[in-house]
ZAMIKOL-437159 format. One record per residue (C-alpha): residue number from 1; x, y, z. Coordinates in nm, 3 decimals. Example, Ala and Ser with C-alpha at 12.3 -4.5 7.8 and 13.67 -1.06 7.14 Angstrom:
REM ZAMIKOL-437159
- 1,1.230,-0.450,0.780 $
- 2,1.367,-0.106,0.714 $
END
This chain:
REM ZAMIKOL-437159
- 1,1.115,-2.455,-1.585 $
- 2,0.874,-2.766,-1.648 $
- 3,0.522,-2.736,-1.633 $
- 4,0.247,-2.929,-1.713 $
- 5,-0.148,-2.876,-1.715 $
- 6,-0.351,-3.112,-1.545 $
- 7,-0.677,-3.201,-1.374 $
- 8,-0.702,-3.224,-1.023 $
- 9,-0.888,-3.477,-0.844 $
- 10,-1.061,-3.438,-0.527 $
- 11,-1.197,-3.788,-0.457 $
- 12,-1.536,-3.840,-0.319 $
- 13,-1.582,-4.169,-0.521 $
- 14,-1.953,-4.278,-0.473 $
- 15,-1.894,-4.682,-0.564 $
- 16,-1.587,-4.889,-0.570 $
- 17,-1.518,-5.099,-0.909 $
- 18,-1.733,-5.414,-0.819 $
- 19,-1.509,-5.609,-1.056 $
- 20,-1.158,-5.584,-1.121 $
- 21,-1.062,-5.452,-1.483 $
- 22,-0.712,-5.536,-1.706 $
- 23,-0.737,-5.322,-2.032 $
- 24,-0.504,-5.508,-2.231 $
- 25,-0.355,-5.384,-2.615 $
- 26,-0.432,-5.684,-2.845 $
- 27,-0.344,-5.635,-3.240 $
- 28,-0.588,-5.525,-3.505 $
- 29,-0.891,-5.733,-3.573 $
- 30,-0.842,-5.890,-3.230 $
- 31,-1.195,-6.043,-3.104 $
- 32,-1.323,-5.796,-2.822 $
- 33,-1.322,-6.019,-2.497 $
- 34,-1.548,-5.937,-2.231 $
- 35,-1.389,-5.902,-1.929 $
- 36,-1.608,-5.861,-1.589 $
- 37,-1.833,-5.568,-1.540 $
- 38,-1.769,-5.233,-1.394 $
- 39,-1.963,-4.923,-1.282 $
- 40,-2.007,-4.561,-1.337 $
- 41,-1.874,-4.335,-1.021 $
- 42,-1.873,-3.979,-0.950 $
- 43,-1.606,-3.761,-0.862 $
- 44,-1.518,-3.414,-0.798 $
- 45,-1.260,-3.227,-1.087 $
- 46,-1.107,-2.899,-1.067 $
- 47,-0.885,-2.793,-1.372 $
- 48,-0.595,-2.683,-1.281 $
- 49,-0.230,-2.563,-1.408 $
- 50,0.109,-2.671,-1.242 $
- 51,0.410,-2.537,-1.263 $
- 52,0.738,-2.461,-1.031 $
- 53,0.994,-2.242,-0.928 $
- 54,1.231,-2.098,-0.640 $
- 55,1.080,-1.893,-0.380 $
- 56,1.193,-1.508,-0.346 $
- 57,1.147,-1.297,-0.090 $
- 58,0.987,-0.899,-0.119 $
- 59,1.332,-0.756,-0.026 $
- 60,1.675,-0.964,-0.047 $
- 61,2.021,-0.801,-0.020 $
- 62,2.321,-0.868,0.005 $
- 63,2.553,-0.580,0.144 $
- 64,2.914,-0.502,0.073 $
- 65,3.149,-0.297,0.240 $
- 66,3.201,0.037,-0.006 $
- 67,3.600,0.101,0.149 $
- 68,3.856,-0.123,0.334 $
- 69,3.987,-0.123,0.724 $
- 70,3.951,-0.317,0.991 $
- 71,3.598,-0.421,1.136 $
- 72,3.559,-0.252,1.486 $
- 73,3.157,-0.319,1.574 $
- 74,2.906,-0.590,1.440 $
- 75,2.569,-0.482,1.623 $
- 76,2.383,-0.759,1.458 $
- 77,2.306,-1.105,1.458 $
- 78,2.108,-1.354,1.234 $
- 79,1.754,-1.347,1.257 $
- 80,1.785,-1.007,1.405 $
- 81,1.492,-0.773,1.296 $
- 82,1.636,-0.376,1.177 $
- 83,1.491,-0.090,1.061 $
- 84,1.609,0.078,0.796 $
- 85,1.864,0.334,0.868 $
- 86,1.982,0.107,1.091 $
- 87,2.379,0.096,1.151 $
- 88,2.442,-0.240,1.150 $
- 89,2.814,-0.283,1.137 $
- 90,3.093,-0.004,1.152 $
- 91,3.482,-0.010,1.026 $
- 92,3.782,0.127,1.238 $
- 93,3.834,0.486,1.079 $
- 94,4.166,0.475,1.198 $
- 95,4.250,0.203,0.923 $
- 96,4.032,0.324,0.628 $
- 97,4.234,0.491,0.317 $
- 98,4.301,0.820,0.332 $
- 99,4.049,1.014,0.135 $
- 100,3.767,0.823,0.436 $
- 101,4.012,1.014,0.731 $
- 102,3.986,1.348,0.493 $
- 103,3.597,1.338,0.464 $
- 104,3.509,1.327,0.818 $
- 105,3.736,1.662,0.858 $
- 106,3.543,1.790,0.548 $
- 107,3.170,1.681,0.661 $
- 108,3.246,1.906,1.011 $
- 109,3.379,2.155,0.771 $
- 110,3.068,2.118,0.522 $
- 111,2.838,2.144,0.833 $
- 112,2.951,2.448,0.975 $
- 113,2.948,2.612,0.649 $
- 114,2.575,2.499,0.593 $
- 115,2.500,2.571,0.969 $
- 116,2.605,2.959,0.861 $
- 117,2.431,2.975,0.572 $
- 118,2.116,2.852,0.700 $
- 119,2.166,3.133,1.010 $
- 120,2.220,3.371,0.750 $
- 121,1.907,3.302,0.583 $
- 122,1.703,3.283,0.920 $
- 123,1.843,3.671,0.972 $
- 124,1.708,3.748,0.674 $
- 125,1.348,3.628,0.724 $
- 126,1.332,3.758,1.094 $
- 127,1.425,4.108,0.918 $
- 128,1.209,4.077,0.687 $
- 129,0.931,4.026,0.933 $
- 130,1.081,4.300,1.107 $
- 131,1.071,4.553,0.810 $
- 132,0.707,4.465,0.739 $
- 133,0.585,4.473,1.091 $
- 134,0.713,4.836,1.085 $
- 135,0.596,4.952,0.788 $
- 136,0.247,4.857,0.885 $
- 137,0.280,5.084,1.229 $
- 138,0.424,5.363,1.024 $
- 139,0.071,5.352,0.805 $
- 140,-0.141,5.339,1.098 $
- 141,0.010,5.650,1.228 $
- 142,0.031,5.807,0.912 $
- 143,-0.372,5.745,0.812 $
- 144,-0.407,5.869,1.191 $
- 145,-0.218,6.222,1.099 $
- 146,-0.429,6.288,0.802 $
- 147,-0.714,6.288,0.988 $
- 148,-0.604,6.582,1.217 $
- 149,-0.808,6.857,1.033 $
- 150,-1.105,6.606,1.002 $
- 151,-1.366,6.508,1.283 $
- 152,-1.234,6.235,1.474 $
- 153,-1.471,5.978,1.355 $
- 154,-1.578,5.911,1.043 $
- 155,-1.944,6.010,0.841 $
- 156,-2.046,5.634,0.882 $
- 157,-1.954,5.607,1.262 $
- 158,-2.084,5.925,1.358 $
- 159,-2.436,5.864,1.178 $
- 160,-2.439,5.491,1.427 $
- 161,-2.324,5.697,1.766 $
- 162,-2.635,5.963,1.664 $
- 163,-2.869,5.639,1.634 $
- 164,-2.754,5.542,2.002 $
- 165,-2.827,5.833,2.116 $
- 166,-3.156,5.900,1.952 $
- 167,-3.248,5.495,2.114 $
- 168,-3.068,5.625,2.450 $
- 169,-3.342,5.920,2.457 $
- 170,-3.637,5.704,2.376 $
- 171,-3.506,5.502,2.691 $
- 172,-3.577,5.786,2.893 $
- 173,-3.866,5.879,2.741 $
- 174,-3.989,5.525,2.861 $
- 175,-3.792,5.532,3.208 $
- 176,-3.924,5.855,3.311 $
- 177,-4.352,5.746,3.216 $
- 178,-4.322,5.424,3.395 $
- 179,-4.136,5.633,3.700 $
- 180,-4.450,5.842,3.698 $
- 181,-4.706,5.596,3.783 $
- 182,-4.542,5.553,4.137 $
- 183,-4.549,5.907,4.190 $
- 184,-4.794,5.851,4.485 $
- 185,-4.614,5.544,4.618 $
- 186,-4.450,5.581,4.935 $
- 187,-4.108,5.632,4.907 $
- 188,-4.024,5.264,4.960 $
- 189,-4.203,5.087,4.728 $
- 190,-4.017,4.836,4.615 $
- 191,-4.159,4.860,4.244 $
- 192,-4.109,5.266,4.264 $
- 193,-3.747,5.220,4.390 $
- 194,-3.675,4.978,4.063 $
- 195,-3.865,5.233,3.825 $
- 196,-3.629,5.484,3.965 $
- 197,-3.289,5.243,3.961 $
- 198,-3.408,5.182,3.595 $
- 199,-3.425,5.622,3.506 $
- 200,-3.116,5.656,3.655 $
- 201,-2.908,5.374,3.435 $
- 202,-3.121,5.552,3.145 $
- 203,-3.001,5.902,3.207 $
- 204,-2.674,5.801,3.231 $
- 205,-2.657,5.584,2.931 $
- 206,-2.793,5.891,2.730 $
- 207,-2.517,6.106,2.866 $
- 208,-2.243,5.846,2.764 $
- 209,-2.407,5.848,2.411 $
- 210,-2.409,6.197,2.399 $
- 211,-2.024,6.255,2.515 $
- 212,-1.922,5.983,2.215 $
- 213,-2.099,6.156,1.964 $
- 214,-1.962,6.487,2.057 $
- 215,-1.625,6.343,2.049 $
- 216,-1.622,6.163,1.769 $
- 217,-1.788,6.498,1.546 $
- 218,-1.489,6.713,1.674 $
- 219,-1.185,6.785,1.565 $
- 220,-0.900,6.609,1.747 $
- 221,-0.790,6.866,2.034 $
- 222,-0.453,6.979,2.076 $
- 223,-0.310,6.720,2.323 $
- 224,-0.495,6.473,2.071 $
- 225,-0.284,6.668,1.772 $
- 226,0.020,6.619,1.973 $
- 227,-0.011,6.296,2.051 $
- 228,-0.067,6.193,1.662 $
- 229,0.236,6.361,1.588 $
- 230,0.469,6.250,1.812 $
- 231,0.381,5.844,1.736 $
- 232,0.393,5.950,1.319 $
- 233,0.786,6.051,1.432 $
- 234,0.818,5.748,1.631 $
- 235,0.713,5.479,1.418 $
- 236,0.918,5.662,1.125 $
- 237,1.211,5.637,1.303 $
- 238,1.110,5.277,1.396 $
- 239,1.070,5.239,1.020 $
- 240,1.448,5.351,0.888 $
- 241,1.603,5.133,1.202 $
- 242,1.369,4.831,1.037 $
- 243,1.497,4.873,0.679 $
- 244,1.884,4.941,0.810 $
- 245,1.833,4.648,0.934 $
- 246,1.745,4.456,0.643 $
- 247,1.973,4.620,0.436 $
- 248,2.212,4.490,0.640 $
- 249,2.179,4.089,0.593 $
- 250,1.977,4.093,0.271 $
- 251,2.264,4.065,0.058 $
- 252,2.343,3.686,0.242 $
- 253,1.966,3.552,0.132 $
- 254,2.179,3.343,-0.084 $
- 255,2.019,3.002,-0.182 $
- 256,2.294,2.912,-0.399 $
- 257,2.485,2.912,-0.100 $
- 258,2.269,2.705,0.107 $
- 259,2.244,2.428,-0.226 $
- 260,2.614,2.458,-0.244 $
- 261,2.655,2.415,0.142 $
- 262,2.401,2.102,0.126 $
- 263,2.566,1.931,-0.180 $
- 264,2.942,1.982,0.008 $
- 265,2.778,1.800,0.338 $
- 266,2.570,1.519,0.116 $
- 267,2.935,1.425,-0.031 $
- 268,3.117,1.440,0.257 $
- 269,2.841,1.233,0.456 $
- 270,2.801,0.989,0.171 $
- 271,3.162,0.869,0.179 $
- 272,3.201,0.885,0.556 $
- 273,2.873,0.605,0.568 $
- 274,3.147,0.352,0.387 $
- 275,3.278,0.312,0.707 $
- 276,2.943,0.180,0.788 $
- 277,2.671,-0.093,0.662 $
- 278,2.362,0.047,0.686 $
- 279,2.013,-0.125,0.667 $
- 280,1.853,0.000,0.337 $
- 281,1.520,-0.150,0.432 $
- 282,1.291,-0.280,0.718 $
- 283,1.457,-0.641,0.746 $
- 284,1.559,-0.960,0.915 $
- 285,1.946,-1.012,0.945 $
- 286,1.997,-1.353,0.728 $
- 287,2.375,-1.392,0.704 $
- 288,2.645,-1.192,0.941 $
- 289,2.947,-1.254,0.728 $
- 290,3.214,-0.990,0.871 $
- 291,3.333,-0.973,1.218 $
- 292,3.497,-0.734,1.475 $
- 293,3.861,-0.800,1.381 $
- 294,3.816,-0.829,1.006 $
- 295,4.043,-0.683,0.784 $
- 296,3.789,-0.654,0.481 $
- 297,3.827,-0.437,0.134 $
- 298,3.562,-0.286,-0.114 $
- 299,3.310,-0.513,-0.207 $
- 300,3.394,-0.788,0.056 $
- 301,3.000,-0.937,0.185 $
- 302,2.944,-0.798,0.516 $
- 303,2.587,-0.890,0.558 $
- 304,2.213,-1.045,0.387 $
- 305,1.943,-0.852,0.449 $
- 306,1.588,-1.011,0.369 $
- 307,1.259,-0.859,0.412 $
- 308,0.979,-1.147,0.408 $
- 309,0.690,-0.947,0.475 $
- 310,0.578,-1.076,0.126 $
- 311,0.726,-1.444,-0.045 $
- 312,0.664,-1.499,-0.430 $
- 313,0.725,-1.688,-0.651 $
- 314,0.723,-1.670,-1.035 $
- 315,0.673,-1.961,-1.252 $
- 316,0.636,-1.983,-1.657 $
- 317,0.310,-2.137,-1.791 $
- 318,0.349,-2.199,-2.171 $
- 319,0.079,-2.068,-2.452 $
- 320,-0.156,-2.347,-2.442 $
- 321,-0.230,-2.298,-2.082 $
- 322,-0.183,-1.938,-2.045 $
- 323,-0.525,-1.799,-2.142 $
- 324,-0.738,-2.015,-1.879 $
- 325,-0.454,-1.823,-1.575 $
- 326,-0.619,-1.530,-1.450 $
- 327,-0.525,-1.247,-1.144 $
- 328,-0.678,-1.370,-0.850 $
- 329,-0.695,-1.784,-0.902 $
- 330,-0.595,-1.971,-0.574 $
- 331,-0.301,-2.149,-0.549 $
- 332,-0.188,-2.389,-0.352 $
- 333,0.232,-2.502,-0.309 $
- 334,0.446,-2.754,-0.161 $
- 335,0.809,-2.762,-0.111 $
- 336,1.052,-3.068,-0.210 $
- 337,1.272,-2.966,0.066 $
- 338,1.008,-2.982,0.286 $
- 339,0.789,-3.324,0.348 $
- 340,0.403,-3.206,0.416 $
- 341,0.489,-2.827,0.448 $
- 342,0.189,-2.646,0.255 $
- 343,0.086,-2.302,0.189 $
- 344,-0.195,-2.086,0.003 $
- 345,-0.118,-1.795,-0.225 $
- 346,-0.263,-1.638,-0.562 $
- 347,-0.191,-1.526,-0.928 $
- 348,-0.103,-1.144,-0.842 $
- 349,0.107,-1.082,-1.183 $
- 350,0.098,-1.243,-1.559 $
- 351,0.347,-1.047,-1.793 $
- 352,0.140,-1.061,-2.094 $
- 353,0.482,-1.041,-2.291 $
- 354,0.573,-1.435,-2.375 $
- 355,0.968,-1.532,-2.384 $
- 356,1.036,-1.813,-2.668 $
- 357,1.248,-2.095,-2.560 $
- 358,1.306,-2.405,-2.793 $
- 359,0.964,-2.303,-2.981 $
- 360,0.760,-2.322,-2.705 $
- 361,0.652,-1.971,-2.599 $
- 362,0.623,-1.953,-2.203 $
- 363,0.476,-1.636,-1.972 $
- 364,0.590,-1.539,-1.631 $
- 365,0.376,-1.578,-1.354 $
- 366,0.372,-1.450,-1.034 $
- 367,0.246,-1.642,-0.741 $
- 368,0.232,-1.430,-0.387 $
- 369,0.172,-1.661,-0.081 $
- 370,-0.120,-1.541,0.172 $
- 371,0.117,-1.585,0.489 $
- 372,0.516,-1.561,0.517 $
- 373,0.583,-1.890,0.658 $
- 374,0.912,-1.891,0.836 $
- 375,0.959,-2.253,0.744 $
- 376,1.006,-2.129,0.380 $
- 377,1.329,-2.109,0.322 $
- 378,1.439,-1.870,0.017 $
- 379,1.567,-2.029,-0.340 $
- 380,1.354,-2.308,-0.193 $
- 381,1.163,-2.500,-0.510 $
- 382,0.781,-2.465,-0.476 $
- 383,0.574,-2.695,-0.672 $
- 384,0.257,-2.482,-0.782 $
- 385,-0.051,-2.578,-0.842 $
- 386,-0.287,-2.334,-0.970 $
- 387,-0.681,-2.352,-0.955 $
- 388,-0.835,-2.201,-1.302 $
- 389,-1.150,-2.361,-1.280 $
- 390,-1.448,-2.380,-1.016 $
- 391,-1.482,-2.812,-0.861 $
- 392,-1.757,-2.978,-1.096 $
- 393,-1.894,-3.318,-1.040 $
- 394,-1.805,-3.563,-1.348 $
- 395,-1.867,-3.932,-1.415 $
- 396,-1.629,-4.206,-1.465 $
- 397,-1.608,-4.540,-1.615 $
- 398,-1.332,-4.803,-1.608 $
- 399,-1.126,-4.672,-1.930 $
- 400,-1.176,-5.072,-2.103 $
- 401,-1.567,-4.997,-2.073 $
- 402,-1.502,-4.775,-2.360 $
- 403,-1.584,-4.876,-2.703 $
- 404,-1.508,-4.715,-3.033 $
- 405,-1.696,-4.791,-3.414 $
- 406,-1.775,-4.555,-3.689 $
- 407,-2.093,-4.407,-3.494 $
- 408,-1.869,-4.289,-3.228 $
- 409,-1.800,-4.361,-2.879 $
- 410,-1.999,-4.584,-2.630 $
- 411,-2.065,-4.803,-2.375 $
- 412,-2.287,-5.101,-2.305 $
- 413,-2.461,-5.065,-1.992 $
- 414,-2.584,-5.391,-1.826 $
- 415,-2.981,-5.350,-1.709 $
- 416,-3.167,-5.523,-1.458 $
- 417,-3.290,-5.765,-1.678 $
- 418,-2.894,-5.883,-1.769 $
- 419,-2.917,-5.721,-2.092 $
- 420,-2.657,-5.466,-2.309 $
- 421,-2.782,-5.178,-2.425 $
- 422,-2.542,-4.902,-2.623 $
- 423,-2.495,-4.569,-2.495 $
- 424,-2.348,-4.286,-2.660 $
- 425,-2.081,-4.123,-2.452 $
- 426,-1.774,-3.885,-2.502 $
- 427,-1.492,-3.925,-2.306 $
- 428,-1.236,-3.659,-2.127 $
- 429,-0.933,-3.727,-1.921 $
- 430,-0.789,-4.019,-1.821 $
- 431,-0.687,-4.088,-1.467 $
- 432,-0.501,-4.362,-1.359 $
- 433,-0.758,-4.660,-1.493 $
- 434,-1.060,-4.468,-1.523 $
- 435,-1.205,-4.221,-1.752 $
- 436,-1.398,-3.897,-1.799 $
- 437,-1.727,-3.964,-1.972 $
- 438,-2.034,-3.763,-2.064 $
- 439,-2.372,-3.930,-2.186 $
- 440,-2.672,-4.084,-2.086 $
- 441,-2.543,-4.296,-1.775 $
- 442,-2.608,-4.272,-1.382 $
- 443,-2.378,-4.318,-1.074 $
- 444,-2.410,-4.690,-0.990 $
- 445,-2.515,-4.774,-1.371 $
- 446,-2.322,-5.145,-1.463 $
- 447,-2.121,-5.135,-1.768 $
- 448,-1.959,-5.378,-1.980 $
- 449,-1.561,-5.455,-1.966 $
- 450,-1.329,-5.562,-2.244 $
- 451,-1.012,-5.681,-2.262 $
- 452,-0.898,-5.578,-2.672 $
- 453,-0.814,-5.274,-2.783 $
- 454,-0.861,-5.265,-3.190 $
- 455,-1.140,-5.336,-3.414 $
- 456,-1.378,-5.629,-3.325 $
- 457,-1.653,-5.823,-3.537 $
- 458,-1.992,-5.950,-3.450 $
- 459,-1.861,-6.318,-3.404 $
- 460,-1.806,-6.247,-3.040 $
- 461,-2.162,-6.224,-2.986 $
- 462,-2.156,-5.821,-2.933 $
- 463,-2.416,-5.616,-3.150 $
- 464,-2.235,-5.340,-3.296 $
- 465,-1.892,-5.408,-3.112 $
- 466,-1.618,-5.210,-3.242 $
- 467,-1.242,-5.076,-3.143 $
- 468,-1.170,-4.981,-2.750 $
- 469,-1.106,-4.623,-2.685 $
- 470,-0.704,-4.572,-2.600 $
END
């Protein structure tokens, strides 16, 4: 793929040439010949790279039937947008080879036997659950048996219900003192009737303590005794039904099944979906080749699938130019197939390994544009220009203002009093008739033209004259 690297002119020219210029080749020791006068513009550079190559989309496929028959449903046109998953165009089942017409049997066959071994395994885990759900009643009951021949609470619990009671009697302690200052009220006082309300709720709290505490420090009472008893035989026996139970199924908790069950169904499923083209990714419908009607066979096109979320392009840039590329410089394209069509991207990929081709070592580049454009077309050449450099403002003079000796390169600059004067310059790109130059000169500055291209001497009047830069 041709490249080439290049400057990039954005013109802002301050002056037009106030004379017109011919830079002419004359032979060696040719007389330099003025020619007119010129001056030194400005304009705005930006180095750049070029290069081209065919646009590609993020996603592009192109899918084949995997089994012949007869096409009996196309559910998509072009430019049609699918999803993938997407059933996009099915084959007559009735007309696909035999081993097709024996998998669907065997995928209803696989899926049952899956279906079982998947209900066999739910068994298991809901007697499981089962088992352990019992087992934990069981120990409650049983830790509630051994306590028969103990108090009822324990030494902890019955040392907090003694502290409630001991706070219930200081209650009323208080209740009954503050009851006593009313005891010359009259009987309906309001404030002696709520001292009174507040003895009562304090006497009975006391009691309430004391009957907890009493109960707790016994030993559980016959009926109590009974009671434990009869739920330690009842949760036993709810205990052996629970592991019967488990005993029963636990021998199916067979993955091996299951994975065996799931590998018969993927098999079966997978060569049932070649009656089928289905989308493999999120994508726009491109080319509808097949047709209801067509008799197709393995490998026949059906359909091209393109997903243009993203468009790239790669291009090679060769060694020289390489190192100045860098992730991230702008980019801007154009299309030959398309007059004035423009778009934006950037570097997003350089493969730092180099392919050599004819001695010239080149590296692929990858160019992503900012927007999918549906103008683009696909496989569509894009010319791209890449910006490695920031816009800088240079100066330029008429390439025949140049002048060349053994000192180097210069100009002569015309002052306001109509007089040469050498400058020292160094000169840079040439575009079109005009050069890059770098010295001691000013937009709007008048320099000298000539029209030879070699050596001069002194006889034309010029101090100093020598050959014109080429």
């Amino acid at each position: 793929m041709l490249h080439k690297y290049q400057t990039k002119l954005f013109i802002s020219m301050a002056l037009l040439l106030s004379v017109g210029m011919l830079a002419g080749c004359a032979s060696t020791k040719a007389t330099a010949e003025t020619s007119g006068t010129g001056v030194v513009t400005e304009s705005t550079m930006t180095d750049t790279v070029e290069s081209s190559g065919a646009v590609s989309a993020y996603q592009l496929a192109t899918l084949t039937w995997k089994t012949s028959g007869t096409v009996s449903e196309v559910d998509v046109k072009t430019n049609q947008i699918v999803k993938s998953g997407d059933v996009l165009m099915t084959l007559d089942s009735t007309t696909a080879p035999a081993n097709i017409i024996q998998s669907i049997a065997d995928l209803v066959s696989a899926q049952q036997a899956l279906d079982d071994a998947i209900l066999s395994k739910t068994s298991i885990a809901k007697a499981e659950v089962a088992l352990a759900s019992a087992k934990s009643t069981y120990n409650d009951a049983l830790g509630r048996f051994y306590t028969l021949n103990s108090p009822v609470g324990s030494s902890d619990y019955i040392t907090i219900l003694k502290s409630k009671v001991l706070t219930a009697e200081n209650k009323v302690e208080d209740a009954e003192t503050n009851y006593n200052r009313y005891a010359e009220a009259a009987s309906d006082d309001i404030f002696k009737a709520q001292a009174l309300s507040t003895l009562a709720q304090a006497r009975i709290d006391l009691k309430s303590a004391k009957a907890n505490l009493s109960y707790y420090k016994s030993n559980p009472d016959t009926l109590d005794s009974a009671t434990i008893q009869a739920n330690l035989s009842l949760t036993k026996a709810q205990l052996d039904d629970a592991q019967r139970a488990y005993d029963l199924v636990k021998d199916g908790n067979n993955t091996d099944a299951i994975t065996s069950a799931q590998a018969k169904v993927d098999a079966a499923q997978a060569t049932v979906n070649s009656l089928s083209i289905i989308a493999p990714f999120d994508g726009e419908i491109a080319v509808v080749f097949s047709l209801p009607g067509d008799i197709v066979s393995q490998n026949t096109e059906a359909v091209i699938l393109v997903n243009r979320s993203k468009l790239y392009v790669d291009v090679y840039i060769d060694e020289t130019s390489i190192s100045s590329v860098k992730v991230g410089n702008p980019v801007e394209l154009t299309f030959d197939a398309f007059d004035g069509l423009t778009a934006i991207g950037k570097v997003t990929l350089i493969n730092p390994i180099g392919e050599s081709s004819s001695g010239v070592v080149n590296y692929s580049v990858r160019v992503e544009l900012d927007k999918s454009d549906p103008a683009i077309l696909i496989g569509a050449t894009a010319n791209v220009t890449i910006q490695t450099g920031e816009p800088k403002s240079v100066l330029f003079v008429p390439v025949s203002a140049v002048l060349n000796d053994a000192q180097g390169e210069y100009v002569f600059r015309i002052n306001n009093n109509g007089a040469q004067e050498r400058v020292t310059v160094v000169s840079g790109q040439i575009v079109d008739d005009k050069v890059v130059v770098a010295g001691d000169l000013k937009v709007k500055d008048v320099v000298q033209l000539y029209s030879s291209s070699f050596s001069t001497t002194n006889n034309a009047g010029i101090p100093g004259a020598g050959g014109m830069f080429r």
